[in-house]
C-alpha positions as CSV (number, residue, x, y, z in Angstrom):
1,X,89.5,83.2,26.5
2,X,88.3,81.5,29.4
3,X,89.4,84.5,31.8
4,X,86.9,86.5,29.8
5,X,84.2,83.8,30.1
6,X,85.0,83.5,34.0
7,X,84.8,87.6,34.6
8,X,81.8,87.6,32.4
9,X,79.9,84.5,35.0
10,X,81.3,87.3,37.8
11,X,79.2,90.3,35.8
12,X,76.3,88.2,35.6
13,X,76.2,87.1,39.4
14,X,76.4,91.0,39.9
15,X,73.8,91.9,37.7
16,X,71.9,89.0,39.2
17,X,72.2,90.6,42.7
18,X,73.2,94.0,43.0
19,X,71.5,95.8,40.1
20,X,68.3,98.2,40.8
21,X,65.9,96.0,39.6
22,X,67.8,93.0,41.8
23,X,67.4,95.6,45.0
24,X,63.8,96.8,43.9
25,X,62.9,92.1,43.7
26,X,61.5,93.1,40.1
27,X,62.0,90.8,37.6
28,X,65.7,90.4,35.9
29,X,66.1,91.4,32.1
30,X,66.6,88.0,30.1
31,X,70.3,87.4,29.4
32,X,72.0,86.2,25.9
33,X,74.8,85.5,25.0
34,X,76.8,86.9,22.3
35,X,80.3,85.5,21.5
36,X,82.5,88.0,20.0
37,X,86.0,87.4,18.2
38,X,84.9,83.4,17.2
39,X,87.5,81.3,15.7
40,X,86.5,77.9,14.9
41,X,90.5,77.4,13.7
42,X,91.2,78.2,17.4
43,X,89.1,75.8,19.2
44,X,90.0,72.8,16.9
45,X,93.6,73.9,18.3
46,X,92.9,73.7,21.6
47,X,93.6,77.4,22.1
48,X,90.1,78.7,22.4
49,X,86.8,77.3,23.9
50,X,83.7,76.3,21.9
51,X,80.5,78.1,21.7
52,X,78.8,75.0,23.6
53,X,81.3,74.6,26.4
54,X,80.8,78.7,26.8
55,X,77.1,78.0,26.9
56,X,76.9,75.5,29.6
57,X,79.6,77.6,32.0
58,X,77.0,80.5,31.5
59,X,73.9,79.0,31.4
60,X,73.1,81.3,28.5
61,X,71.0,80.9,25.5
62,X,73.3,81.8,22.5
63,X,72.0,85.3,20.8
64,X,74.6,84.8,18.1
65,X,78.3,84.4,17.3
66,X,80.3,87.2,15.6
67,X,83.4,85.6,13.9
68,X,87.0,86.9,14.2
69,X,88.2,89.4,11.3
70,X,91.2,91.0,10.5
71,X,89.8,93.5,8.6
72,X,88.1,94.4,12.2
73,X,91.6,93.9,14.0
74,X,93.0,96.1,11.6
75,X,90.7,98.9,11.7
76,X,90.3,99.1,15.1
77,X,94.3,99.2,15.9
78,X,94.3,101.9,13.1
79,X,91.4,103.6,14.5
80,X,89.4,103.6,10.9
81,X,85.5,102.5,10.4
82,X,85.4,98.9,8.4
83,X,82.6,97.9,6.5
84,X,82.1,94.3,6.2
């Protein structure tokens, strides 16, 4: 969602500049990114952005890309472990 994509360029400014090692000038932990909850069906409908265009809004280097699941959904709303 690109609300999640704009609080998470928010996070990273923070991080950037108001962390202890920002406040001690040591060097900053590299950032990835991992994108949760992917759905390729999604972003071919328009509803959902692309692992590139979240990429350049972040200036990230992609970690990986955890797909969406039901199985997931379903045991997390039904507070049960699921092995995939």
């Amino acid at each position: 969602e690109v609300s999640s994509v704009r609080d998470s360029d928010r996070m990273l400014g923070i991080l950037s500049s108001k962390s202890r090692r920002a406040e001690r000038k040591e060097a900053p932990i590299r950032e990835y990114l991992l994108l949760t909850r992917y759905s390729p069906e999604r972003v071919a409908k328009g509803e959902m952005l692309s692992v590139n265009d979240v990429r350049e809004i972040l200036s990230l280097d992609l970690l990986g890309v955890i797909p969406e699941s039901k199985a997931v959904l379903n045991a997390s709303n039904s507070g049960v472990p699921v092995i995939l």
